[in-house]
DOMI-912852 format. One record per residue: residue number from 0; residue in three letters; x, y, z of N, C-alpha, C, O in turn. Coordinates in steps of 0.02 Angstrom, whole numbers. Layout:
N
TORFI   n res   n_px   n_py   n_pz  ca_px  ca_py  ca_pz   c_px   c_py   c_pz   o_px   o_py   o_pz
TORFI NUM ALA      X      Y      Z      X      Y      Z      X      Y      Z      X      Y      Z
...
// end
This chain:
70
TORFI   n res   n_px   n_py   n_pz  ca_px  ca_py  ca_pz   c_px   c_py   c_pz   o_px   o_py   o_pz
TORFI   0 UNK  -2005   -236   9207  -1951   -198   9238  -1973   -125   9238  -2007   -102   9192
TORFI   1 UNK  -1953    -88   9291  -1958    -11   9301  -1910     19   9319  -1868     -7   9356
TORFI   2 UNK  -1905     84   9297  -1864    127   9319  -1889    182   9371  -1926    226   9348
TORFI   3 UNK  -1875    185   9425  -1880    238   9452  -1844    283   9490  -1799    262   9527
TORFI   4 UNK  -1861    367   9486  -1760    404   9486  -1805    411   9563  -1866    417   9571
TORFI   5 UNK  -1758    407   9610  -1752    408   9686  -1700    485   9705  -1651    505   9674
TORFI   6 UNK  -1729    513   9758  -1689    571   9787  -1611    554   9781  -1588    503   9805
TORFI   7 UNK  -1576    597   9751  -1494    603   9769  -1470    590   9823  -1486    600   9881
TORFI   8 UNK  -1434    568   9801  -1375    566   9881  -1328    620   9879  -1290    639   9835
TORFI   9 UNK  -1340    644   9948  -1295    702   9985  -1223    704   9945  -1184    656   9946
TORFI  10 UNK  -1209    762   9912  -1139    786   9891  -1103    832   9947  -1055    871   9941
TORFI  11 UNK  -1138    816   9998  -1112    863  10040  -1027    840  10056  -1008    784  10039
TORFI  12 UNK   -987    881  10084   -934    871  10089   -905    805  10137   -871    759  10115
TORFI  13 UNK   -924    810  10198   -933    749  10251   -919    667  10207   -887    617  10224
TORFI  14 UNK   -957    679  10148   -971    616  10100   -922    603  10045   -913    547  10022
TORFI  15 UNK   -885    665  10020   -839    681   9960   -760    637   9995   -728    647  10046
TORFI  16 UNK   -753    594   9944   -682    557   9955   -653    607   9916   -673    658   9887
TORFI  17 UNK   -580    566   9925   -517    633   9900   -520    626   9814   -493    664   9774
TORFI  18 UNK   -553    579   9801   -552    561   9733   -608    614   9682   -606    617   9621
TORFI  19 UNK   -649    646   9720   -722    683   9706   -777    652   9716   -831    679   9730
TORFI  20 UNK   -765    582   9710   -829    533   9708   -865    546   9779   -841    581   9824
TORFI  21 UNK   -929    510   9781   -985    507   9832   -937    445   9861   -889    424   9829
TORFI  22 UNK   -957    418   9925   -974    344   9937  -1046    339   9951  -1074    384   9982
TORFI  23 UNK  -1066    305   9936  -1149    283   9953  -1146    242  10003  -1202    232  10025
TORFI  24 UNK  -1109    216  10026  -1117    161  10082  -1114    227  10157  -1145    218  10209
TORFI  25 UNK  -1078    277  10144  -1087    309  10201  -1150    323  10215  -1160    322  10276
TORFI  26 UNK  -1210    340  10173  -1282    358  10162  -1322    280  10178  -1347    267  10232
TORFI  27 UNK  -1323    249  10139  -1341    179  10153  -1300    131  10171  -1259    105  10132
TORFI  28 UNK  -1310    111  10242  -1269     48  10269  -1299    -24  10270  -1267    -77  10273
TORFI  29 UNK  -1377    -14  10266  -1405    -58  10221  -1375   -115  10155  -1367   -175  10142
TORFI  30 UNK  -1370    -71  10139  -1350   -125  10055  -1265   -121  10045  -1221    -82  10063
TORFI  31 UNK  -1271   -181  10006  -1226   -210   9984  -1210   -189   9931  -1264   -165   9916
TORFI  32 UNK  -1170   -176   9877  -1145   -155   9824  -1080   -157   9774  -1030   -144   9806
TORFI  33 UNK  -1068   -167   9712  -1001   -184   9675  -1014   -117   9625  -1062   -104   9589
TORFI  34 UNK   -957    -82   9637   -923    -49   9600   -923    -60   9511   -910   -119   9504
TORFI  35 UNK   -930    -30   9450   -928    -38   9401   -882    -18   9354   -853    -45   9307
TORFI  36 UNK   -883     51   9385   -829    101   9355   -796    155   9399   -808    147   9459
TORFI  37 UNK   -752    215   9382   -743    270   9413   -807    295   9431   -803    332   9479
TORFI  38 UNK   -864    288   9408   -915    351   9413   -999    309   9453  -1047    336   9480
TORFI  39 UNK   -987    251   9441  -1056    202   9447  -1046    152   9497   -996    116   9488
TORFI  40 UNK  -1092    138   9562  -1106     86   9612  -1182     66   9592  -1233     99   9584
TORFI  41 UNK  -1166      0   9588  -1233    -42   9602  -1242    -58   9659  -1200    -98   9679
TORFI  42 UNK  -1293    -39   9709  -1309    -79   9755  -1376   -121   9770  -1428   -103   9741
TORFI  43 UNK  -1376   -173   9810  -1421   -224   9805  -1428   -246   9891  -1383   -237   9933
TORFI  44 UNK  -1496   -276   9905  -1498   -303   9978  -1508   -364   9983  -1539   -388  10030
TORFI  45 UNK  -1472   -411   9914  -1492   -478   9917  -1397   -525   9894  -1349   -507   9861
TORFI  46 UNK  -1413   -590   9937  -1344   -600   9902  -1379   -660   9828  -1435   -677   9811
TORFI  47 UNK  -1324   -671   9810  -1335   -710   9751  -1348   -791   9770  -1330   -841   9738
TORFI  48 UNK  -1378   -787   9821  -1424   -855   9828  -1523   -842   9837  -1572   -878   9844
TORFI  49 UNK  -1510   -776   9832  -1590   -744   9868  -1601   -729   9775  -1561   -729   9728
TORFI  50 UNK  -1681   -716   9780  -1712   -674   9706  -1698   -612   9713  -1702   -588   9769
TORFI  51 UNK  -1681   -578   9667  -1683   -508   9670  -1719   -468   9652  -1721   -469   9590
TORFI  52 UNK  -1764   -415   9683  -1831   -397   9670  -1802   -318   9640  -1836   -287   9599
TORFI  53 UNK  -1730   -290   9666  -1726   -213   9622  -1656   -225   9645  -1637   -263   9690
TORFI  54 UNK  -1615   -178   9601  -1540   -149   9633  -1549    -83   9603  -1584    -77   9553
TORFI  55 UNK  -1513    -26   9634  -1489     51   9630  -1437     64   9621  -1391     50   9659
TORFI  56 UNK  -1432    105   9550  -1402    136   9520  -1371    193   9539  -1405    244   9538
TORFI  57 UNK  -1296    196   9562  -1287    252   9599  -1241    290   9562  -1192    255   9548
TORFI  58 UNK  -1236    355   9538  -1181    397   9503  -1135    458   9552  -1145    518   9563
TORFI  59 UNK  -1079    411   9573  -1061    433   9610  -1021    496   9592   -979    513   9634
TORFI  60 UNK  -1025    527   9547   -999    594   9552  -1046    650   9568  -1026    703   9592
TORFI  61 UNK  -1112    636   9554  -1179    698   9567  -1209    649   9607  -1261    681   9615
TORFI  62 UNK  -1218    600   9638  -1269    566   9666  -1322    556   9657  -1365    545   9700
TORFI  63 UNK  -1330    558   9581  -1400    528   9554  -1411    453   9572  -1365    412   9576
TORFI  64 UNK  -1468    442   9580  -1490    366   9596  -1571    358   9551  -1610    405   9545
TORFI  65 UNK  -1580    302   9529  -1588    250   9482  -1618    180   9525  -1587    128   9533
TORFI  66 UNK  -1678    193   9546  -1704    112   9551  -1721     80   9523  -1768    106   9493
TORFI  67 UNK  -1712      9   9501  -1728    -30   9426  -1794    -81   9477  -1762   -103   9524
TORFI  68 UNK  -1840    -95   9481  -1871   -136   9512  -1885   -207   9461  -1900   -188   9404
TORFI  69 UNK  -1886   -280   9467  -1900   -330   9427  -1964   -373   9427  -1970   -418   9386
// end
Protein backbone atom coordinates (compact mmCIF):
# COMPACT_ATOMS: atom_id res chain seq x y z
CA UNK A 1 0.00 0.00 0.00
CA UNK A 2 1.03 3.74 -0.69
CA UNK A 3 0.27 6.91 0.16
CA UNK A 4 0.43 9.59 -2.07
CA UNK A 5 -0.69 13.50 -1.21
CA UNK A 6 -2.22 14.70 -4.71
CA UNK A 7 -2.83 18.58 -5.56
CA UNK A 8 -5.83 20.18 -3.50
CA UNK A 9 -8.96 20.75 -4.57
CA UNK A 10 -10.08 24.27 -5.38
CA UNK A 11 -11.49 26.17 -2.15
CA UNK A 12 -12.45 28.55 -4.40
CA UNK A 13 -15.81 29.95 -3.72
CA UNK A 14 -17.87 28.57 -6.94
CA UNK A 15 -17.11 25.10 -4.91
CA UNK A 16 -17.90 26.28 -1.10
CA UNK A 17 -21.47 24.84 -0.02
CA UNK A 18 -23.37 26.87 2.58
CA UNK A 19 -22.10 24.45 5.08
CA UNK A 20 -18.09 25.61 4.44
CA UNK A 21 -17.35 22.26 3.09
CA UNK A 22 -15.75 21.57 -0.53
CA UNK A 23 -17.86 19.20 -2.74
CA UNK A 24 -15.42 17.19 -4.68
CA UNK A 25 -17.77 15.79 -7.03
CA UNK A 26 -18.06 19.33 -8.52
CA UNK A 27 -14.06 18.94 -9.36
CA UNK A 28 -14.29 15.28 -10.18
CA UNK A 29 -17.31 13.88 -11.98
CA UNK A 30 -15.40 10.91 -12.55
CA UNK A 31 -15.65 9.08 -9.29
CA UNK A 32 -17.91 7.83 -7.20
CA UNK A 33 -17.75 8.44 -3.49
CA UNK A 34 -19.37 7.90 0.32
CA UNK A 35 -19.19 10.43 2.68
CA UNK A 36 -17.62 9.52 6.22
CA UNK A 37 -17.98 12.39 8.28
CA UNK A 38 -18.65 16.30 8.41
CA UNK A 39 -15.09 16.83 7.16
CA UNK A 40 -13.99 13.49 4.96
CA UNK A 41 -15.16 11.96 1.27
CA UNK A 42 -13.82 8.84 0.02
CA UNK A 43 -13.88 8.55 -3.47
CA UNK A 44 -13.38 5.52 -5.70
CA UNK A 45 -13.84 4.56 -9.66
CA UNK A 46 -14.79 1.05 -8.98
CA UNK A 47 -18.13 -0.47 -7.76
CA UNK A 48 -17.99 -3.26 -5.28
CA UNK A 49 -18.07 -6.01 -7.80
CA UNK A 50 -14.69 -4.67 -9.63
CA UNK A 51 -10.93 -4.92 -7.59
CA UNK A 52 -9.96 -1.90 -6.26
CA UNK A 53 -6.59 -0.68 -7.23
CA UNK A 54 -6.74 3.04 -4.98
CA UNK A 55 -9.54 5.31 -3.44
CA UNK A 56 -8.95 9.27 -2.41
CA UNK A 57 -9.04 10.73 0.53
CA UNK A 58 -10.74 13.93 0.40
CA UNK A 59 -10.82 16.68 3.39
CA UNK A 60 -13.38 18.60 2.61
CA UNK A 61 -12.87 21.59 4.60
CA UNK A 62 -9.12 22.58 3.07
CA UNK A 63 -9.23 20.19 0.17
CA UNK A 64 -6.47 18.15 0.96
CA UNK A 65 -6.39 14.90 -0.99
CA UNK A 66 -4.73 11.59 -0.08
CA UNK A 67 -4.23 8.77 -2.67
CA UNK A 68 -3.97 5.34 -1.02
CA UNK A 69 -2.89 3.07 -4.04
CA UNK A 70 -3.19 -1.14 -3.29
Amino acid sequence: MQVIDMEPMSTASEFVQEDGTINPFQQDAYSMGHRLGTNVIVMFDTFDSQKMDYLIIVDTKTGERKRITF
